[in-house]
C-alpha positions in Angstrom: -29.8 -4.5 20.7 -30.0 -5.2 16.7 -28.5 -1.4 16.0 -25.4 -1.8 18.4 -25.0 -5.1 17.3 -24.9 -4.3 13.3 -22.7 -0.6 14.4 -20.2 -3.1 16.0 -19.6 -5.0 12.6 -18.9 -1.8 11.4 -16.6 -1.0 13.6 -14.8 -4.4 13.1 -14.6 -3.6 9.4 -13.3 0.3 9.6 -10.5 -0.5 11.6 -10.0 -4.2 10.5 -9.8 -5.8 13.2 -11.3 -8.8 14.7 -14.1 -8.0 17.3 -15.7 -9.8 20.1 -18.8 -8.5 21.7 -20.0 -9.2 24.9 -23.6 -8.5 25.7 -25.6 -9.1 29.1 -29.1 -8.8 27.7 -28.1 -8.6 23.7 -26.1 -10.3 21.1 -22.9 -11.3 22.4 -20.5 -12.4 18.9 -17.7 -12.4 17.4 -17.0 -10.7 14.6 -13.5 -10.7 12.3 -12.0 -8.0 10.8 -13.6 -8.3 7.3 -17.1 -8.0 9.2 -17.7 -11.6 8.5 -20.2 -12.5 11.9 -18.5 -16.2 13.1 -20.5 -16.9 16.4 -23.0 -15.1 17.9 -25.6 -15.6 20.9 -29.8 -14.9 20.2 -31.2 -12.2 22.4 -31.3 -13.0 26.3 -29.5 -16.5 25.6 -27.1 -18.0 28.5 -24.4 -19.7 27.1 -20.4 -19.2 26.5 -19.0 -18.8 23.2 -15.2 -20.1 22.6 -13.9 -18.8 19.7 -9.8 -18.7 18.6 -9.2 -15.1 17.9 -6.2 -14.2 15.4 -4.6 -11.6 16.3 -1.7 -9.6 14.1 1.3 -8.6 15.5 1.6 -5.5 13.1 -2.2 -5.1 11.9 -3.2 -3.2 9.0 -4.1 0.3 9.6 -7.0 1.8 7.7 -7.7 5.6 6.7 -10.0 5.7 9.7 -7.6 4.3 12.4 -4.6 6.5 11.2 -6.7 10.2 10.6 -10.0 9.0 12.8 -12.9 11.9 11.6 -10.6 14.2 9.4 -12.5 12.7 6.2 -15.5 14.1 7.9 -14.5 17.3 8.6 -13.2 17.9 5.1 -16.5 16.8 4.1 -18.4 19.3 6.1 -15.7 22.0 4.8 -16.6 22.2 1.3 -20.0 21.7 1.8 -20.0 25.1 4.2 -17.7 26.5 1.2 -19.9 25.5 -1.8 -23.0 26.8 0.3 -21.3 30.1 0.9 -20.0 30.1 -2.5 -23.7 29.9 -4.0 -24.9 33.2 -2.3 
């Protein structure tokens, strides 16, 4: 439950914007866009969480939201060519 909770803060952050997380058994939170964690539940606790959630009507789009994995890709590209480039 601690790995999927800190992955969803960094999903919050790479496409800035605010996140809420609701968990049945984990951490149920809410996190904002600049991965900032505002409320959040312990492990296997019953309650509700109210939080007021901005939300943008033209949000900022980040490298990741507008090309997704094509940073990754390049990546992967020139480490395939500098591999093949060394033998």
């Amino acid at each position: 439950p601690y790995q999927h909770f800190v992955a969803a803060v960094f999903r919050a952050v790479e496409t800035k914007r605010p996140l809420i997380r609701c968990a049945n058994t984990g951490i149920s939170a809410y996190i904002d866009e600049f991965g900032k964690i505002k409320s959040a539940t312990a492990l296997n606790e019953k309650t509700i969480l109210t939080v007021d959630v901005k939300l943008s009507a033209n949000p900022r789009k980040t490298f990741y939201t507008n090309y997704g994995n094509a940073f990754i890709f390049l990546c992967m590209g020139m480490l395939t060519f500098l591999i093949f480039k060394k033998w």
